[in-house]
C-alpha positions, 0 to 999 in steps of 0.5 A: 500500500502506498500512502498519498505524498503529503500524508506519507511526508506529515507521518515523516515529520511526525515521527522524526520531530518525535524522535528528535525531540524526545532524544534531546528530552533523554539526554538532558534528563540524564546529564549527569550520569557520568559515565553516560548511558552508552558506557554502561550499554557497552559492558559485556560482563557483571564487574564492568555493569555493576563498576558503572553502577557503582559510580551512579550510586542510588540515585544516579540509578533511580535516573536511569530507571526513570530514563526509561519513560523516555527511552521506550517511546525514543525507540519506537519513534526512530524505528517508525522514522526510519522505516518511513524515511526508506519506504517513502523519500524520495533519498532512497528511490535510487536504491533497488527494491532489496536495499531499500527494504533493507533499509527500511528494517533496519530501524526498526530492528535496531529499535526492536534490539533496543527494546531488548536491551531495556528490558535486560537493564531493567532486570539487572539494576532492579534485583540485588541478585547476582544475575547469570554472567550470560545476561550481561554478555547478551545486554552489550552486544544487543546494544553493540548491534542496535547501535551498529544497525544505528550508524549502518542506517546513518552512514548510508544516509548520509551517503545518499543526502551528499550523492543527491546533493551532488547530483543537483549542484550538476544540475 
């Protein structure tokens, strides 16, 4: 099914606005988790989460639970942005058909990974419990591939928006 050009483009909008905003509304709540979020997605064992968790303190922790009212609506718009972006702009008509729905899920994948990684995190600051060592190795690389789908997704559009721009300064 494809959508009529202006509401195809209003959804566009919507959801990058959405994204956009509600990104900038996550960083600025969690400023000062030092190390920042990133650090603490990117542990792959209980010693390097729990160091992290550490340094926050209890309520360095209680922002990062609450981040999650935040984050959880983050991922569900850059998965709806992005899709869009790929099945609907006129940036990805060049590519083939196969490319272009690659694109086009990788996303939402990427936020579907997201989800996943919450979910762990959730887990793992919310029990004093040791947890099995496999879930903090499964919580870094969920994020690694979430933010390789990320940069894969940034990189090739960024591609795209220069090779258009290029091709209208010849024109």
């Amino acid at each position: 099914m494809t959508l009529q050009p202006k509401y195809a483009t209003t959804q566009l909008w919507f959801f990058g606005t959405l994204a956009l905003g509600l990104f900038v509304a996550m960083v600025w709540h969690s400023w000062s988790l030092s190390p920042g979020i990133p650090a603490l997605q990117l542990t792959f064992d209980e010693r390097s989460f729990k160091t992290i968790l550490a340094q926050w303190g209890p309520d360095g922790i209680g922002l990062f639970r609450q981040h999650f009212l935040i984050d959880f609506p983050v991922l569900l718009s850059y998965g709806a942005f992005g899709y869009l972006l790929a099945r609907d702009s006129i940036l990805f008509r060049p590519l083939d058909t196969w490319t272009r729905v690659l694109y086009g899920w990788a996303m939402p994948a990427a936020a579907a990974l997201d989800a996943i990684e919450n979910l762990l995190h959730l887990r793992l600051i919310s029990e004093a419990a040791t947890h099995a060592p496999a879930l903090y190795l499964i919580g870094g690389v969920v994020a690694t591939g979430k933010w390789l789908l990320i940069a894969n997704f940034m990189a090739g559009t960024l591609y795209l928006l220069v090779a258009k721009w290029r091709e209208n300064l010849k024109n």
